[in-house]
Predicted model as a PDB file, atoms N, CA, C, CB and O in Angstrom, pLDDT in the B-factor column:
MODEL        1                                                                  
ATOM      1  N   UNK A   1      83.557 114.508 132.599  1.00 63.00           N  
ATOM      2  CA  UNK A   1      82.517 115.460 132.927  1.00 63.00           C  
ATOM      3  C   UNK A   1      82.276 116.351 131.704  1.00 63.00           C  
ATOM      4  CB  UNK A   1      82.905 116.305 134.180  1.00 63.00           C  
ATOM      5  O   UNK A   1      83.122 117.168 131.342  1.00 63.00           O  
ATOM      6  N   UNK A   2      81.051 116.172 131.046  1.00 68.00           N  
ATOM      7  CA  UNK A   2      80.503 117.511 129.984  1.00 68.00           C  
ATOM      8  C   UNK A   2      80.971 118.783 130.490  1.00 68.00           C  
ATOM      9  CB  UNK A   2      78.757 117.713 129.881  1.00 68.00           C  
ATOM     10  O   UNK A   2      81.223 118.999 131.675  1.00 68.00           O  
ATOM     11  N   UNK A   3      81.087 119.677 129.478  1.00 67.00           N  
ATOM     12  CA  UNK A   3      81.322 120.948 129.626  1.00 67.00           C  
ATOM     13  C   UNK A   3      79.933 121.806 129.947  1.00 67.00           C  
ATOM     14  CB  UNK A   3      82.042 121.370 128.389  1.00 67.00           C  
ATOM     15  O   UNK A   3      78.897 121.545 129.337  1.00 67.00           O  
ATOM     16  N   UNK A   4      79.998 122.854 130.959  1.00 63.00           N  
ATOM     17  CA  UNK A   4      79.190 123.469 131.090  1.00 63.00           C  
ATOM     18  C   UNK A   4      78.888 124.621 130.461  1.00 63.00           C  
ATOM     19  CB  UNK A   4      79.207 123.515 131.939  1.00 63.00           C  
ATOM     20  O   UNK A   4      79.685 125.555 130.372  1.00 63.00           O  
ATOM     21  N   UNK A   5      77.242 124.628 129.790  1.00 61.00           N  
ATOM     22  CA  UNK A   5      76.907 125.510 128.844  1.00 61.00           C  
ATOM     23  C   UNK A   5      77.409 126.818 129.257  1.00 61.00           C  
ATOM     24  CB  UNK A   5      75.511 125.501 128.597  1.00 61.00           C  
ATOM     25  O   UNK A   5      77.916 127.202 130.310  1.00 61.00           O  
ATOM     26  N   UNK A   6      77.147 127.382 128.194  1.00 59.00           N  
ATOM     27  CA  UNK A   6      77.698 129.122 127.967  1.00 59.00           C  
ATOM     28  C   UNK A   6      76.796 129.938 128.947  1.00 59.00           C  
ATOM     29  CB  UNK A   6      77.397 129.865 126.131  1.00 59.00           C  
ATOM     30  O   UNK A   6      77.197 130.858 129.660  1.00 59.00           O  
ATOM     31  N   UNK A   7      75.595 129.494 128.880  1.00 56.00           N  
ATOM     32  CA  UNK A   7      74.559 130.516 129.198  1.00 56.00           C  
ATOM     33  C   UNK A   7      73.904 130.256 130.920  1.00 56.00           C  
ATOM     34  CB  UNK A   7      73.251 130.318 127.900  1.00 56.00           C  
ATOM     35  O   UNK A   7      73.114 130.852 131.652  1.00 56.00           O  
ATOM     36  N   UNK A   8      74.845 128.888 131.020  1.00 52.00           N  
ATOM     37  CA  UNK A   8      74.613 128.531 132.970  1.00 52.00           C  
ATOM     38  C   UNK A   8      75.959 129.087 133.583  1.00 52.00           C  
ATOM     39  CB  UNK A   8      74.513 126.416 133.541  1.00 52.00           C  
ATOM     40  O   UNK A   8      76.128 129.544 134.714  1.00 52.00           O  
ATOM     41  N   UNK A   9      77.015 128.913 132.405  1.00 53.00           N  
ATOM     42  CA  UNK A   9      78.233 129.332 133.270  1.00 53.00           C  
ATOM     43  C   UNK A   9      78.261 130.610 134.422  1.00 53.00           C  
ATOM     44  CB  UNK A   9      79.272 129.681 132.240  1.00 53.00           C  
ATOM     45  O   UNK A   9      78.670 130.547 135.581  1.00 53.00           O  
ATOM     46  N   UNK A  10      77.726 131.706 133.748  1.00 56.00           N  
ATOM     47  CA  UNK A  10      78.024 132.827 134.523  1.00 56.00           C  
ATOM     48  C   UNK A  10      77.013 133.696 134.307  1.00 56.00           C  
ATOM     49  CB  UNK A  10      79.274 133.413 134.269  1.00 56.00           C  
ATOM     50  O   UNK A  10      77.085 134.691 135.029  1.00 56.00           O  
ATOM     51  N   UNK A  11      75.751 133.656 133.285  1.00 56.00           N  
ATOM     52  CA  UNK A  11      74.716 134.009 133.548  1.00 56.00           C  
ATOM     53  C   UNK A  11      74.837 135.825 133.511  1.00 56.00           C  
ATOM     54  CB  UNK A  11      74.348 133.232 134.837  1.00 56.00           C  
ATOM     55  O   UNK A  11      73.878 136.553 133.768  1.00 56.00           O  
ATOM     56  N   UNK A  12      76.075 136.273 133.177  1.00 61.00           N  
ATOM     57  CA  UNK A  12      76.054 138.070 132.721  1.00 61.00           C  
ATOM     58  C   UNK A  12      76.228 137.873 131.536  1.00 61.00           C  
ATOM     59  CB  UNK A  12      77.243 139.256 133.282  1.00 61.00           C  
ATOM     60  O   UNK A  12      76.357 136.832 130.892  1.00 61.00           O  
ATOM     61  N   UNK A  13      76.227 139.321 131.152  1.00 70.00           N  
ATOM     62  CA  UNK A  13      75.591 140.366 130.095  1.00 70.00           C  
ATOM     63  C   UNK A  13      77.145 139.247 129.107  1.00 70.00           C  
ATOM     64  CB  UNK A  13      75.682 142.889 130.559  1.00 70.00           C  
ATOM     65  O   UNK A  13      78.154 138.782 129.636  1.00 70.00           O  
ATOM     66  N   UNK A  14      76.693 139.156 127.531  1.00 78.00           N  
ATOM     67  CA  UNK A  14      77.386 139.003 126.562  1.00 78.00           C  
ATOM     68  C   UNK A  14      77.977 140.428 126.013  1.00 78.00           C  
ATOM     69  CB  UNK A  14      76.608 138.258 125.680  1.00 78.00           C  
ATOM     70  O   UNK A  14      77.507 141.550 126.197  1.00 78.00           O  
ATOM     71  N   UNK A  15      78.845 140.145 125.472  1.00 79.00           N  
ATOM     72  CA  UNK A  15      79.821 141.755 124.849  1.00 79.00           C  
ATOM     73  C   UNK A  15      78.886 142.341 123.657  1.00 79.00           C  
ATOM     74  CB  UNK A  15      81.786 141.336 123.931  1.00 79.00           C  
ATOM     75  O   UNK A  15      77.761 141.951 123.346  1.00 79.00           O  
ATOM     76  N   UNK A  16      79.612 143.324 123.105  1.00 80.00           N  
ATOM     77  CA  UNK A  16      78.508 144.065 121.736  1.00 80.00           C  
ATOM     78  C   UNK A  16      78.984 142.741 120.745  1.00 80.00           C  
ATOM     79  CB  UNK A  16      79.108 146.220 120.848  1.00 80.00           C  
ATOM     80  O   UNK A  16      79.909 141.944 120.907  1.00 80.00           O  
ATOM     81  N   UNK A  17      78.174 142.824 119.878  1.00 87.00           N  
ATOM     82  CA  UNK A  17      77.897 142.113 118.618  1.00 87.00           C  
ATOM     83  C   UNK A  17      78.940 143.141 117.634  1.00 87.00           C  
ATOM     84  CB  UNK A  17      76.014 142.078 118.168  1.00 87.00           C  
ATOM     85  O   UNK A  17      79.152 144.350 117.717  1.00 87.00           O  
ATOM     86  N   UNK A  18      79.347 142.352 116.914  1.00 87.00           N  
ATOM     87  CA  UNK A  18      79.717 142.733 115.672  1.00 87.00           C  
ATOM     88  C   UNK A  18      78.661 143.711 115.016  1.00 87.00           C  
ATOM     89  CB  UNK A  18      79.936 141.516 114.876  1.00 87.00           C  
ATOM     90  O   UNK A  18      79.078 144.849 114.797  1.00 87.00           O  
ATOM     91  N   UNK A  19      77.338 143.425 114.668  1.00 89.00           N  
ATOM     92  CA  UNK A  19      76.734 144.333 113.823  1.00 89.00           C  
ATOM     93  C   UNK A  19      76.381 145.686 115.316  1.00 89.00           C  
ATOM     94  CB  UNK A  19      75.127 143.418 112.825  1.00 89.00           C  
ATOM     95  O   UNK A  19      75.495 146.469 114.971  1.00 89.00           O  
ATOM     96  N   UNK A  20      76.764 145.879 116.298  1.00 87.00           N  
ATOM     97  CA  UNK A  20      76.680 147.072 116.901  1.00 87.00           C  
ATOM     98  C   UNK A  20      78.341 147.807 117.013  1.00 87.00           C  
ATOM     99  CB  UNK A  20      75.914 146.764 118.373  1.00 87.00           C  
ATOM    100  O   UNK A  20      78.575 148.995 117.230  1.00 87.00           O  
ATOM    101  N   UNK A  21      78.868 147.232 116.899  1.00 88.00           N  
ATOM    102  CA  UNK A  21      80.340 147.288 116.558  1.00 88.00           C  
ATOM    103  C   UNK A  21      80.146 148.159 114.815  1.00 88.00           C  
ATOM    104  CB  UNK A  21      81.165 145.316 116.554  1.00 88.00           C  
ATOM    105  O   UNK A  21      80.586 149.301 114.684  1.00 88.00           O  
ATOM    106  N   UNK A  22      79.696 147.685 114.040  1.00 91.00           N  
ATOM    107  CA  UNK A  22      79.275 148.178 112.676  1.00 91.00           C  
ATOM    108  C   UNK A  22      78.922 149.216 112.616  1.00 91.00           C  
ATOM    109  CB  UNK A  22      78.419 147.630 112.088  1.00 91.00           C  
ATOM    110  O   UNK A  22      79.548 150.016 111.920  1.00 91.00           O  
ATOM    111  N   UNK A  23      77.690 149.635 113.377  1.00 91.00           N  
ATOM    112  CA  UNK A  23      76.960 150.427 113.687  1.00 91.00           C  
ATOM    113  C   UNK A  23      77.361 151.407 114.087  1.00 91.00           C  
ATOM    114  CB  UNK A  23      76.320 150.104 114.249  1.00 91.00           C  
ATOM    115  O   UNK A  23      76.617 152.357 113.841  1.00 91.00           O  
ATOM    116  N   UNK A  24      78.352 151.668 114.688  1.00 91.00           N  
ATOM    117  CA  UNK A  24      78.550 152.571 115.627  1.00 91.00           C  
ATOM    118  C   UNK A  24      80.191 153.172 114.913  1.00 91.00           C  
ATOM    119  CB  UNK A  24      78.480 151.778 117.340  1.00 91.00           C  
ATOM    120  O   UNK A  24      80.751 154.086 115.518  1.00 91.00           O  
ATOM    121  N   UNK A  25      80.645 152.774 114.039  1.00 93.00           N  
ATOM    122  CA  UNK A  25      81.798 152.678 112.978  1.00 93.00           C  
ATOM    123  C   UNK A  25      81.256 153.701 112.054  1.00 93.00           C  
ATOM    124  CB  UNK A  25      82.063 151.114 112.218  1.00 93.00           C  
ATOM    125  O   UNK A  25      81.908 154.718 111.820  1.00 93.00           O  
ATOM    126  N   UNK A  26      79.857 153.442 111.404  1.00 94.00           N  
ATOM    127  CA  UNK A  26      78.897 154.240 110.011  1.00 94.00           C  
ATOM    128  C   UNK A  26      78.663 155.690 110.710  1.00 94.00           C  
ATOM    129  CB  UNK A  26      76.978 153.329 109.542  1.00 94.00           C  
ATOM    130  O   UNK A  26      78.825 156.760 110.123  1.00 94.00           O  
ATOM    131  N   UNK A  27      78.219 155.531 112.173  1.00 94.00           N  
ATOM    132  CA  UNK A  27      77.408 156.388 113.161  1.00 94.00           C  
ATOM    133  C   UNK A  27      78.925 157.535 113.049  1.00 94.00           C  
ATOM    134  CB  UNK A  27      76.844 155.435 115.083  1.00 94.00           C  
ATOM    135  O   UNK A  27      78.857 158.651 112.534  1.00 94.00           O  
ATOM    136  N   UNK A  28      80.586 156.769 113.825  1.00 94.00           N  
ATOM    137  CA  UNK A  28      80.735 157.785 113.782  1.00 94.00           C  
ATOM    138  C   UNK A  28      81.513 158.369 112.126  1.00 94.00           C  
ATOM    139  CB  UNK A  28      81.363 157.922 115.062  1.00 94.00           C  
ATOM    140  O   UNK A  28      81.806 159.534 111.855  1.00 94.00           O  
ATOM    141  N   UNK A  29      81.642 157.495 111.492  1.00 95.00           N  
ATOM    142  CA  UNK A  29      82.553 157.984 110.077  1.00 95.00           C  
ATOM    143  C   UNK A  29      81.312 158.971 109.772  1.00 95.00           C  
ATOM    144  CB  UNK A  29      83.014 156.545 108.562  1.00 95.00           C  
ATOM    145  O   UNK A  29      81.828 160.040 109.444  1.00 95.00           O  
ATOM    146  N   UNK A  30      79.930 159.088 109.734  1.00 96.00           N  
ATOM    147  CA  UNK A  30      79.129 159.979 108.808  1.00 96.00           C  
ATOM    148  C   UNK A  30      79.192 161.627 110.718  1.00 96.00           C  
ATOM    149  CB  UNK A  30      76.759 158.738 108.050  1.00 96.00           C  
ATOM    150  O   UNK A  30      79.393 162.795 110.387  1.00 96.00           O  
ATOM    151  N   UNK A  31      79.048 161.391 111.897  1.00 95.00           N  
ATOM    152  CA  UNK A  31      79.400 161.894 112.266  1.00 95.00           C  
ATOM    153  C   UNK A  31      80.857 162.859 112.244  1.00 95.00           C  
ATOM    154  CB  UNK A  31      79.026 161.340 112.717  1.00 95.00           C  
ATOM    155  O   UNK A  31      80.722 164.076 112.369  1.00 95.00           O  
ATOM    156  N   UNK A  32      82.298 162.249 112.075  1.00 95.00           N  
ATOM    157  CA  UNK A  32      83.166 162.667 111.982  1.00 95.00           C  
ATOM    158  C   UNK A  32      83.242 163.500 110.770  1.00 95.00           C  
ATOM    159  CB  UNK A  32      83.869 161.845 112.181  1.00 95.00           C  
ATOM    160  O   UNK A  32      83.608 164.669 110.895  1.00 95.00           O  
ATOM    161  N   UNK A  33      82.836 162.875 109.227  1.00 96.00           N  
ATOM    162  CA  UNK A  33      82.981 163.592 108.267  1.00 96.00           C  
ATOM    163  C   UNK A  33      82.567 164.794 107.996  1.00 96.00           C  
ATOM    164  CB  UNK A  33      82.728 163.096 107.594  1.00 96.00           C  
ATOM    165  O   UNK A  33      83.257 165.429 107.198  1.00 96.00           O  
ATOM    166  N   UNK A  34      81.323 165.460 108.577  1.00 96.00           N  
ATOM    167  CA  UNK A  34      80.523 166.218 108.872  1.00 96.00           C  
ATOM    168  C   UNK A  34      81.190 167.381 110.154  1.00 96.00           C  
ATOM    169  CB  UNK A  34      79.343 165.308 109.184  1.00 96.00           C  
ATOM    170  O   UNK A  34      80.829 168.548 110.301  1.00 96.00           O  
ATOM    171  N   UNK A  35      81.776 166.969 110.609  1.00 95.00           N  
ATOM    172  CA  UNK A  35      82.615 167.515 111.519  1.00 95.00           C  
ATOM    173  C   UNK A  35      83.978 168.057 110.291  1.00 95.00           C  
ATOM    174  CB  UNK A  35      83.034 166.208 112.869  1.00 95.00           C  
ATOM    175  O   UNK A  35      84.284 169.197 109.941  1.00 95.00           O  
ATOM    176  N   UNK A  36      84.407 167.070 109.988  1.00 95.00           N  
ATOM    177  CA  UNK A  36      85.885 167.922 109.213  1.00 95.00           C  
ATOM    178  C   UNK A  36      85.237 168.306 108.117  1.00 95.00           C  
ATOM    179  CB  UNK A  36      87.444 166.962 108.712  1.00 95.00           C  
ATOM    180  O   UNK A  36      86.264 168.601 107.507  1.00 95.00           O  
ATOM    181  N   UNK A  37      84.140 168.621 107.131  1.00 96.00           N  
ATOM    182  CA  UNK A  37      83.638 169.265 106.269  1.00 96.00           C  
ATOM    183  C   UNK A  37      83.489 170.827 107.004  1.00 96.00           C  
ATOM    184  CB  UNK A  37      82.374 168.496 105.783  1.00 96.00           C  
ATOM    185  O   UNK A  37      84.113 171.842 106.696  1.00 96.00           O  
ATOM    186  N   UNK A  38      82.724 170.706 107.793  1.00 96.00           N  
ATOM    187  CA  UNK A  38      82.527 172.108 108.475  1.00 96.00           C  
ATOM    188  C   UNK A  38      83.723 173.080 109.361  1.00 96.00           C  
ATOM    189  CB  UNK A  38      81.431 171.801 109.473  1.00 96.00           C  
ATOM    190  O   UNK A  38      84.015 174.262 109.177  1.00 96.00           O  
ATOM    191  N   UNK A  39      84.158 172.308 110.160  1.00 95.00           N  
ATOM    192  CA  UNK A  39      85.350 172.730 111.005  1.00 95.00           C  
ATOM    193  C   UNK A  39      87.019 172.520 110.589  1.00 95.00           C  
ATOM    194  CB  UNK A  39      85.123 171.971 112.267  1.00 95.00           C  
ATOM    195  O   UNK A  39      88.017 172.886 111.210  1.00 95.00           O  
ATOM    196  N   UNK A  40      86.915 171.868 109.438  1.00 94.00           N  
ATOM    197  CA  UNK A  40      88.420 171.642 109.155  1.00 94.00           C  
ATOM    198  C   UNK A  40      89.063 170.546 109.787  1.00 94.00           C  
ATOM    199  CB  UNK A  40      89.191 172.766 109.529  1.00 94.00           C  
ATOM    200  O   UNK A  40      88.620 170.282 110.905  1.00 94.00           O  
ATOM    201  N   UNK A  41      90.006 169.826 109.359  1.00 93.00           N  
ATOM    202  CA  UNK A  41      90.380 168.555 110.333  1.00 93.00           C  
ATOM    203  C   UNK A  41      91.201 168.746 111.254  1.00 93.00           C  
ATOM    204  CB  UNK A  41      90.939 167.464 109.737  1.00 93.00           C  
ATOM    205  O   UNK A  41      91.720 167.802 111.849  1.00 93.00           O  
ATOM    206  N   UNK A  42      91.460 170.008 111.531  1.00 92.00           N  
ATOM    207  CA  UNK A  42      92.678 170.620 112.849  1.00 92.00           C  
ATOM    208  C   UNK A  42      94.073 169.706 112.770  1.00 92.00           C  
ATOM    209  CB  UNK A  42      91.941 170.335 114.787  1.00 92.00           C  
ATOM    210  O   UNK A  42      94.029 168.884 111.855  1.00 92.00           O  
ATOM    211  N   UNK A  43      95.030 169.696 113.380  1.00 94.00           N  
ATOM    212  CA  UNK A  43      96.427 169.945 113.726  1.00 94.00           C  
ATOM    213  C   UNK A  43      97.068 168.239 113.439  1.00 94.00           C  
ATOM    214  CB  UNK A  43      96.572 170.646 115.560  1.00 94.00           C  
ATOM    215  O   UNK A  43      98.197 167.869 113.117  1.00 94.00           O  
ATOM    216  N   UNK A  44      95.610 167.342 113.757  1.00 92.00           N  
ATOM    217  CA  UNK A  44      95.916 165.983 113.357  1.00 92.00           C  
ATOM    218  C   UNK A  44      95.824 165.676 112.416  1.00 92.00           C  
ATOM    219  CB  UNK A  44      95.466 165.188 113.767  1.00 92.00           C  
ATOM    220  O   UNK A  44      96.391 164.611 112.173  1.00 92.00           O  
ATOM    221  N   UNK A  45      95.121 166.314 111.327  1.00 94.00           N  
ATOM    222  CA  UNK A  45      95.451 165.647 109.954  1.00 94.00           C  
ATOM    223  C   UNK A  45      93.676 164.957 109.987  1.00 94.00           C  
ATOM    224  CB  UNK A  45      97.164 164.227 109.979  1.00 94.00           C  
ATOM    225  O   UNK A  45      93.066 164.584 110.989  1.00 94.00           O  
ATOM    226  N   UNK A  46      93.128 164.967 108.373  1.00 95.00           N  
ATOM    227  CA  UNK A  46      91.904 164.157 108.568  1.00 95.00           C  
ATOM    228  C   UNK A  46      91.726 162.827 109.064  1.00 95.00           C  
ATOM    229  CB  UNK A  46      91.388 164.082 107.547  1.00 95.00           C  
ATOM    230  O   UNK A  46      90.964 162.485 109.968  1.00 95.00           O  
ATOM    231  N   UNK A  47      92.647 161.969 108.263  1.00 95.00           N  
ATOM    232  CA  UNK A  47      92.422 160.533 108.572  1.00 95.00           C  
ATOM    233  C   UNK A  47      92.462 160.238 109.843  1.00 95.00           C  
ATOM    234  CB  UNK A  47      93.283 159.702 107.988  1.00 95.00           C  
ATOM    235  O   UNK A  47      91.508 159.494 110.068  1.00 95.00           O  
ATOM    236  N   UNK A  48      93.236 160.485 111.061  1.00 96.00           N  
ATOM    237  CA  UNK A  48      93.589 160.961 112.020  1.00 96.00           C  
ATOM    238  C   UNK A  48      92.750 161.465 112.611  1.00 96.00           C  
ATOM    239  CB  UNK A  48      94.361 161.548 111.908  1.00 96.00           C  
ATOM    240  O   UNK A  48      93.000 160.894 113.673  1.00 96.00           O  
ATOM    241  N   UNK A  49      91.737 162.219 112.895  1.00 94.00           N  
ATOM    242  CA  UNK A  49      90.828 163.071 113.108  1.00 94.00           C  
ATOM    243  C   UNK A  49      89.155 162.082 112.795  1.00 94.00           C  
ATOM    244  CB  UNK A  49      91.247 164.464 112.043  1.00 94.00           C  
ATOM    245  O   UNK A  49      88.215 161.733 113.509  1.00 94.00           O  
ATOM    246  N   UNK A  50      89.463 161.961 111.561  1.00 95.00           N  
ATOM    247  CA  UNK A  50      88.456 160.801 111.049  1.00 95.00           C  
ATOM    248  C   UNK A  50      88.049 159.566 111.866  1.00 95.00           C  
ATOM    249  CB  UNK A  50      89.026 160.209 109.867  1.00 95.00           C  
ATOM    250  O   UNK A  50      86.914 159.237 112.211  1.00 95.00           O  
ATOM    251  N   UNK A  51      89.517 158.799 112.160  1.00 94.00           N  
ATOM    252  CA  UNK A  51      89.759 158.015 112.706  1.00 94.00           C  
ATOM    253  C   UNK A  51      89.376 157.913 114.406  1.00 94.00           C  
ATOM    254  CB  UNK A  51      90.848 157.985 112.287  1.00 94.00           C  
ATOM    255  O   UNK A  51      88.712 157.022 114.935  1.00 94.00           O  
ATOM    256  N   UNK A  52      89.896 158.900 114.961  1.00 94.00           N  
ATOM    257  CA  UNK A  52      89.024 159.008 116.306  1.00 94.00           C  
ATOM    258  C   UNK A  52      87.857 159.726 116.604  1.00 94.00           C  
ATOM    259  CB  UNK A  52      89.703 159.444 117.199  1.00 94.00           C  
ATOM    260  O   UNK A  52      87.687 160.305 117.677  1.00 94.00           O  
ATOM    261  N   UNK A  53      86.803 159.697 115.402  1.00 94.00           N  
ATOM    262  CA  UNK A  53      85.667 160.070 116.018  1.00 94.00           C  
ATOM    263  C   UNK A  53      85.135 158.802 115.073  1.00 94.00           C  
ATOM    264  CB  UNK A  53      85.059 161.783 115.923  1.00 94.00           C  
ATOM    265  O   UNK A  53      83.982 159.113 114.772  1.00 94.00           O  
ATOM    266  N   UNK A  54      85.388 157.777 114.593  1.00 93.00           N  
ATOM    267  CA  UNK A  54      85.047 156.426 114.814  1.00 93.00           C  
ATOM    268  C   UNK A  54      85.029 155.397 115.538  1.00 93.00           C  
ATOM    269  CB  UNK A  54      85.300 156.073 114.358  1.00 93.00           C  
ATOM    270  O   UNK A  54      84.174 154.536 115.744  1.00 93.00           O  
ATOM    271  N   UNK A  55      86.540 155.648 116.080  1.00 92.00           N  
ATOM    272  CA  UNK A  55      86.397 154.540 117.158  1.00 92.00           C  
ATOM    273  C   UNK A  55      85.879 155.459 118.960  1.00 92.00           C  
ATOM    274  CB  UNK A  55      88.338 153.589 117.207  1.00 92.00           C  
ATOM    275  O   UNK A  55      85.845 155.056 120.122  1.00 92.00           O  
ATOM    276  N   UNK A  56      85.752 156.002 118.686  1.00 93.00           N  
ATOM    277  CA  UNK A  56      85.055 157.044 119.871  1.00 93.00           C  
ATOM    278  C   UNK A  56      83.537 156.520 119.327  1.00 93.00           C  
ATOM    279  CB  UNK A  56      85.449 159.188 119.705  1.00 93.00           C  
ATOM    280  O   UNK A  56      83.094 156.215 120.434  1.00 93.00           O  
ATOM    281  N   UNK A  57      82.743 156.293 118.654  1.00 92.00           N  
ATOM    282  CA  UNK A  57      81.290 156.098 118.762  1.00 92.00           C  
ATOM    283  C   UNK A  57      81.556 154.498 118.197  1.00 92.00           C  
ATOM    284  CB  UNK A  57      80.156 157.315 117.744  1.00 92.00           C  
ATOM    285  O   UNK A  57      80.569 153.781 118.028  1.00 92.00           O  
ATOM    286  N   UNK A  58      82.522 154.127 117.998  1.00 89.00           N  
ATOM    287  CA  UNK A  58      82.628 152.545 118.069  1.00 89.00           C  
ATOM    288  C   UNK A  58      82.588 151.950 119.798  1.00 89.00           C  
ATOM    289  CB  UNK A  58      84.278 152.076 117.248  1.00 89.00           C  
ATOM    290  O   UNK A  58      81.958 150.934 120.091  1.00 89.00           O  
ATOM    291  N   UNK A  59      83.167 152.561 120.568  1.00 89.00           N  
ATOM    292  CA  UNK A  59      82.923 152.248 121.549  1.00 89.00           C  
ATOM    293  C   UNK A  59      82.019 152.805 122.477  1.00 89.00           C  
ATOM    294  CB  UNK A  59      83.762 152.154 121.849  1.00 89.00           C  
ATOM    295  O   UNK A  59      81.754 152.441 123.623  1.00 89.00           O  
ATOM    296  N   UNK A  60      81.689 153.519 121.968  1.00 87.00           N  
ATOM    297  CA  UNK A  60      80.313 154.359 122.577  1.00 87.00           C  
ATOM    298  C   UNK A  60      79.214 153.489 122.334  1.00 87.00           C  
ATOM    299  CB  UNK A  60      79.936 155.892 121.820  1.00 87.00           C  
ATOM    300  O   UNK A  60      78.448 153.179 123.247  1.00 87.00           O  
ATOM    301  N   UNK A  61      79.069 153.040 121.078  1.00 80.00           N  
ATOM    302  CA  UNK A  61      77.753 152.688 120.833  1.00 80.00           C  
ATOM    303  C   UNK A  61      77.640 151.400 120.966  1.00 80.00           C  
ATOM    304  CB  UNK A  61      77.278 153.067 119.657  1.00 80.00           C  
ATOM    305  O   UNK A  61      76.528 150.970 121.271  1.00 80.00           O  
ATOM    306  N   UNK A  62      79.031 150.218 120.726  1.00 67.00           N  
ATOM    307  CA  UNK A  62      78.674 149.189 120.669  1.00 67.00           C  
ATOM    308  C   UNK A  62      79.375 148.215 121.670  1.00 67.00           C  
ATOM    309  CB  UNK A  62      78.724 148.946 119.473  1.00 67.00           C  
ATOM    310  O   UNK A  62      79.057 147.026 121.700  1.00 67.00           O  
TER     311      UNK A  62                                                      
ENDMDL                                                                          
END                                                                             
């Protein structure tokens, strides 16, 4: 028996794409940086700080 296509199997939504995955990485590193330029990087340290307001609009956005 052939395998059944991708797009009859189950007919829902596909996951984010890589380039919205991307997107949303730039969105938050230029968001975050802008944040610890002005406010300081508080108690976590920048990279740290940096770091979760990327993957916070990494999964936000994509």
């Amino acid at each position: 028996m052939p395998p059944v296509p991708s797009s009859a199997a189950g007919g829902g939504m596909s996951g984010p794409s890589t380039l919205d995955k991307a997107v949303g990485l730039i969105i938050g590193f230029i968001f975050g940086a802008t944040n610890i330029i002005r406010y300081g990087p508080g108690p976590n340290g920048m990279m740290r700080t940096l770091g979760q307001y990327m993957l916070g609009s990494a999964a936000t956005f994509g």
